[in-house]
C-alpha positions as CSV (number, residue, x, y, z in Angstrom):
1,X,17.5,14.5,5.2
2,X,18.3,18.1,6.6
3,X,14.5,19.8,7.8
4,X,14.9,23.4,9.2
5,X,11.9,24.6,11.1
6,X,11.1,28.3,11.6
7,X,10.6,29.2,15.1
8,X,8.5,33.0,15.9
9,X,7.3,34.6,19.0
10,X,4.3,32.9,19.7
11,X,5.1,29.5,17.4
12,X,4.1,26.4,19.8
13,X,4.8,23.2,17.5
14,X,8.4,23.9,16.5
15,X,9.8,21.2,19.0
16,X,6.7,18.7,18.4
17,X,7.7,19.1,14.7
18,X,11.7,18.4,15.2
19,X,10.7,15.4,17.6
20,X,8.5,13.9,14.5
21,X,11.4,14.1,12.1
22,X,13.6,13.3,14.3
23,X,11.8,10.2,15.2
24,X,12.4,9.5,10.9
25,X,16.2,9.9,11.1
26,X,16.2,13.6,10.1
27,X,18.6,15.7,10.8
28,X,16.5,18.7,12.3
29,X,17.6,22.7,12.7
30,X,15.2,25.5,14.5
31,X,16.0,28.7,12.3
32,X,14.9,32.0,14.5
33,X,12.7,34.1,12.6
34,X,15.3,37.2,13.0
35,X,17.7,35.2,10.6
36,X,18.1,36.6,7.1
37,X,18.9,32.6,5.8
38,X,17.9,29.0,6.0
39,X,20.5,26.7,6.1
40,X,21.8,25.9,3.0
41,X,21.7,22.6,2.8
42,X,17.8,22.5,4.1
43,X,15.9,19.6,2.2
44,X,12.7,20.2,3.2
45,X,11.5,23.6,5.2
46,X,8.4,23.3,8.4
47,X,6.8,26.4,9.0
48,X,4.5,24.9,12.1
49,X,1.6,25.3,13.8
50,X,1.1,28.1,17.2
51,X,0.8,31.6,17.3
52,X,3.0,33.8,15.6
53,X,3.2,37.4,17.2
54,X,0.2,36.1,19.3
55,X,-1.8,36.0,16.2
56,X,-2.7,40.0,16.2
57,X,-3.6,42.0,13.9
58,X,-5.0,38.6,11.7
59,X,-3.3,35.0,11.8
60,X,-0.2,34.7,10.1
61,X,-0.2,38.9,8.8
62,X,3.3,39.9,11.0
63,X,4.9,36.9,10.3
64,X,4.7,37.3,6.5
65,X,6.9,40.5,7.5
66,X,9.5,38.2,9.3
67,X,13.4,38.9,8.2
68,X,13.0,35.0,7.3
69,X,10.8,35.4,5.0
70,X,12.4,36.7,1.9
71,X,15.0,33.7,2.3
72,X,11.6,31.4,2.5
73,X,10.3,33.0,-0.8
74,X,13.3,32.8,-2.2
75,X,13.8,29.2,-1.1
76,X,10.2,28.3,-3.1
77,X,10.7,30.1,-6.1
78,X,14.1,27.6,-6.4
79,X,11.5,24.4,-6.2
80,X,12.5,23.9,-2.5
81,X,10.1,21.7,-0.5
82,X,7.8,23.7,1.8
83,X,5.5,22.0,4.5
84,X,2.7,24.8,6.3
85,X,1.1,23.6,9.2
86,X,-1.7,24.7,11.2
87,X,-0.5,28.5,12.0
88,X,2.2,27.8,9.1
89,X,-0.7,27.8,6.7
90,X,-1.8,30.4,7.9
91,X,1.5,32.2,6.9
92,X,1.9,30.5,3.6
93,X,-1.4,32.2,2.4
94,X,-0.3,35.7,4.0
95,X,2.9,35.4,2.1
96,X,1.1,34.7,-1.1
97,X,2.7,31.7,-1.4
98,X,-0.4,29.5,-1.6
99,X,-3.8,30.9,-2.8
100,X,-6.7,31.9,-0.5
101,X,-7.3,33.1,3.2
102,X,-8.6,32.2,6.3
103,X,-11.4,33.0,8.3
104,X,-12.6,32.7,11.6
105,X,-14.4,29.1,12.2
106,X,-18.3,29.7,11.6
107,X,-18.7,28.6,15.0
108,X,-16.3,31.3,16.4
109,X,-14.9,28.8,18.8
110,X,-11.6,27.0,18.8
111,X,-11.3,23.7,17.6
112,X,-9.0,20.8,19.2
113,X,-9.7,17.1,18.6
114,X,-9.1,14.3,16.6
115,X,-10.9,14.7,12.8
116,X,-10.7,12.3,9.5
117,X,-9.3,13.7,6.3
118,X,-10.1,12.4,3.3
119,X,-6.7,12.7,0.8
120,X,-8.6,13.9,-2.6
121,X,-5.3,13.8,-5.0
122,X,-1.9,12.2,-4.3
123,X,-0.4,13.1,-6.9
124,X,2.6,15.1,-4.8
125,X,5.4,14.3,-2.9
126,X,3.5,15.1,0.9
127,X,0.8,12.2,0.4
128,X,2.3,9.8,-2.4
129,X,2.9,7.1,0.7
130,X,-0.8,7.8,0.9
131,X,-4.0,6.3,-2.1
132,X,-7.0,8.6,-3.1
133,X,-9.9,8.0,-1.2
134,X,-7.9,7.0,1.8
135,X,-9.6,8.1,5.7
136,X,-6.3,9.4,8.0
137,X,-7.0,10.6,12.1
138,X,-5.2,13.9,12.2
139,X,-6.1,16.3,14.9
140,X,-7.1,19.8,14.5
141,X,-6.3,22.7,16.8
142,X,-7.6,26.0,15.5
143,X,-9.6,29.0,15.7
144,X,-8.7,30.4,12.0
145,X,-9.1,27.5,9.9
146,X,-11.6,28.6,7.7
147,X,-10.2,28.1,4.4
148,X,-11.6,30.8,1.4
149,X,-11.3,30.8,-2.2
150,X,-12.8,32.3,-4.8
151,X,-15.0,30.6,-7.2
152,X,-12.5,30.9,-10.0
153,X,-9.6,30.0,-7.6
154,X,-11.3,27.3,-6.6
155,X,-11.7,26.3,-9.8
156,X,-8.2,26.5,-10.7
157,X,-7.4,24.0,-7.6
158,X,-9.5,21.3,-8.4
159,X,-8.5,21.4,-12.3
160,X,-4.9,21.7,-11.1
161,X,-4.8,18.7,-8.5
162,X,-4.2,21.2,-5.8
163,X,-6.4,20.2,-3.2
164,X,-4.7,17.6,-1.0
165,X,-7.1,16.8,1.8
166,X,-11.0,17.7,2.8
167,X,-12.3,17.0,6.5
168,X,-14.2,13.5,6.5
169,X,-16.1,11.3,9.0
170,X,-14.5,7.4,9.6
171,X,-16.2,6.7,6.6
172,X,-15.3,9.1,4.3
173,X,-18.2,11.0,3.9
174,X,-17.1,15.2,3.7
175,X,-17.9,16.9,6.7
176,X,-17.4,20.8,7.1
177,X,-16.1,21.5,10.5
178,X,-15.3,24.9,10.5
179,X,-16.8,26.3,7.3
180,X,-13.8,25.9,5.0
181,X,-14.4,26.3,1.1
182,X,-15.1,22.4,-0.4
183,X,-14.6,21.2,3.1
184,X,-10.8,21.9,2.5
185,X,-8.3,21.0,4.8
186,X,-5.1,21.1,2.6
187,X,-3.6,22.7,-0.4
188,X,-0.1,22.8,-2.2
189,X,0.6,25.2,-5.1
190,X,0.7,24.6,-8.7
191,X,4.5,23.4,-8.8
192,X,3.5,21.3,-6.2
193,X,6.4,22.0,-3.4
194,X,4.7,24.7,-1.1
195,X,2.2,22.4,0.9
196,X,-0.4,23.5,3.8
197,X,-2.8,22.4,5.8
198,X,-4.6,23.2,8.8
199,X,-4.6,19.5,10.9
200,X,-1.1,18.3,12.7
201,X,0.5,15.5,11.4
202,X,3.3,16.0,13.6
203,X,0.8,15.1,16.9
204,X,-0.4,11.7,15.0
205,X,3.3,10.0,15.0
206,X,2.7,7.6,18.2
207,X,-0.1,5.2,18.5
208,X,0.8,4.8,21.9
209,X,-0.8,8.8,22.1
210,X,-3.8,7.6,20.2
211,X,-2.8,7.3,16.4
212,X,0.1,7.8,14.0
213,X,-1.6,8.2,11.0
214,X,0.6,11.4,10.5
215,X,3.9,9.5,9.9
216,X,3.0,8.4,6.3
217,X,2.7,11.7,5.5
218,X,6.0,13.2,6.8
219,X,7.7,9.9,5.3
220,X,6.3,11.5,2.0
221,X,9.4,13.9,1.9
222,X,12.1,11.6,2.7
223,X,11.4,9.6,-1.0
């Protein structure tokens, strides 16, 4: 499986990302976010998680901008697989490409540490190594992870399957950590191949590290 994973000024997970796929036999390419293309024969494309252009103006905002963008929309509107993570959410929702926005956490501090998700629909390609109503350890490292929807939007995700994940305790009770919408964690889109979500699979690959509940949902993608 060929995975290219855009890089900007700023991003911080690119090489955490290529070693996870990596670690699943992919083959893995780092496309600069000055390039006009993606690969061509890119499988599945990793937007990760970091900083892009220090995160000014609002998280994600310049990035939508990128050169490597239009080749990203492009990419989605063919049905190719999209993963968002963390500040590649972020830029997913900038780009229009998944519905809703984020905030600042209500607590205005940044969040790092180890958090349960609940998966609420499996119904996808991301989680289908994964059953509804199961409890993953993902960490979480944000400051903008404040997922916001609409009443009507949030509507349309729920009737439509779109919601993938909602923050948890270890026994599967929802528990709002930064104020997000529903307690939402992760989305995907209606065609179900633009995926986001705001914890790190990609840090939850070695138990030696603490846990790899992460790896079942990378596997997802090479089915």
């Amino acid at each position: 499986m060929n995975v290219s994973v855009l890089q900007f000024p700023g991003t911080n997970c690119e090489y955490d990302t290529k070693y996870a796929f990596e670690k699943l036999n992919c083959d893995v390419t780092i496309v600069w976010h000055k390039d006009k293309e993606i690969p061509e024969n890119t499988d599945l494309l990793v937007i990760p998680g970091g900083f892009s252009y220090g995160d000014y103006l609002r998280s994600g905002a310049i990035a939508r901008f990128a050169n490597i963008m239009e080749s990203v929309q492009e990419y989605a509107s063919k049905g190719g697989k999209i993963l968002g993570i963390c500040n590649g959410f972020q830029i997913l929702l900038e780009a229009g490409l998944l519905p809703g926005a984020m905030k600042r956490n209500d607590s205005l501090h940044f969040i790092s540490k180890y958090n349960h998700l609940k998966v609420i629909n499996n119904d996808n390609i991301f989680l289908s190594l994964l059953k509804k109503g199961d409890v993953v350890n993902i960490p979480v490292a944000h400051h903008d992870g404040n997922y916001f929807i609409d009443e009507k939007g949030l509507k349309e995700l729920e009737e439509n399957n779109q919601i993938l994940l909602k923050y948890c305790d270890e026994n599967a009770e929802l528990k709002n950590i930064n104020g997000s919408v529903s307690n939402i964690a992760g989305i995907c889109n209606k065609e179900k191949n633009v995926f986001g979500l705001m914890p790190h699979p990609e840090r939850a690959i070695e138990t030696l590290l603490g846990c790899d509940d992460g790896l079942n949902m990378l596997k997802g993608f090479l089915k």
